[in-house]
C-alpha positions, 0 to 999 in steps of 0.5 A: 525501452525499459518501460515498454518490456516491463509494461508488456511483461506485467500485462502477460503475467496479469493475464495468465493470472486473469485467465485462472480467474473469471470472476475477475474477467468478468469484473473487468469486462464492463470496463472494456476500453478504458486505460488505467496508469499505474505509476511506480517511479520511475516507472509507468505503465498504461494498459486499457481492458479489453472487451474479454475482461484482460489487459493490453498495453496502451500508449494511447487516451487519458488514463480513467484511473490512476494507481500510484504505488512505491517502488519499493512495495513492488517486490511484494507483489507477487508473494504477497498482494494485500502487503504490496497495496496497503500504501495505494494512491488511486485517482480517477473513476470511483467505479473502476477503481474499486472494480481494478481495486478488487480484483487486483488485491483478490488475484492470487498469483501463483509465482510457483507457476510462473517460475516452473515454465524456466526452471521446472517445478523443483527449482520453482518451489524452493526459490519461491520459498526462498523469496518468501522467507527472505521477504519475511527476514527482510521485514522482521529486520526493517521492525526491529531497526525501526523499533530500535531506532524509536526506543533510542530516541525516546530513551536513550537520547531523548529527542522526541517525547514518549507517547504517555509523557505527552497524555500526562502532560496534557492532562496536567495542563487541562487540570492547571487550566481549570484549576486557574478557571476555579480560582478566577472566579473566587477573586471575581466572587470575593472582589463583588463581595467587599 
């Protein structure tokens, strides 16, 4: 039941974004008729194209692509597209995919827009800013635990081997294998000589 709302919410919001854009109906049309899966689980929606270049919900056919995503980059995709789809897993037809692939990371929601049909467009403007500069707090906060985490346990309790530790620590092990090498080849030099 969940699945249904939110696969039937999202092919409404994709195609009043489709309708702005007819370049993307336009990439999409030669495509009419097949399904694409996008799974974010738990989730899984399935939408076919239609001969106009939009989506519909699709229960039916073996899927052409399929479009694997986190969940947890799902809240990104409204305020910010190409963040939300940097950790992809598409399957399927190479030619679809890359069209779906497009025009997806080239729409352009405007989530302003699509807030103002409820709350007007005052309201829609100052939740959407403050969404976006929550979603930016949100991701300076993750860098600075993660940035944090990494210097604790490199530095401060070191349980992993910094990065310049390893490149010296192989380069002075290249240099005691050659120098190994130089001093086989003296012995085997001086033992032919006596």
């Amino acid at each position: 039941m969940v699945d249904q709302w939110i696969n039937q919410a999202s092919v409404a919001v994709l195609n009043r974004m489709l309708g702005r854009e007819a370049w993307a109906r336009e990439k999409l049309a030669p495509f009419a008729g097949r399904v694409v899966r996008f799974e974010a689980p738990p989730f899984a929606m399935q939408w076919a194209v239609t001969d106009a270049g939009a989506l519909t919900p699709s229960s039916e056919g073996d899927p052409a692509v399929t479009i694997g995503l986190a969940l947890s980059s799902l809240p990104f995709a409204l305020l910010d597209p190409p963040a939300a789809t940097r950790d992809v897993r598409l399957q399927g037809d190479a030619e679809f995919a890359q069209s779906l692939s497009f025009v997806l990371q080239n729409l352009r929601p405007e989530p302003e827009e699509e807030l103002s049909r409820f709350v007007g467009d005052a309201a829609a403007m100052r939740i959407v800013g403050f969404l976006r500069l929550s979603a930016a707090h949100w991701r300076q906060l993750a860098e600075r635990m993660l940035d944090n985490a990494a210097h604790y346990v490199v530095t401060e309790n070191p349980m992993v081997v910094a990065r310049d530790e390893v490149a010296s620590f192989v380069q002075d092990v290249a240099r005691l294998r050659d120098d190994v090498a130089r001093l086989e080849k003296r012995i085997d030099l001086a033992s032919r000589a006596s």
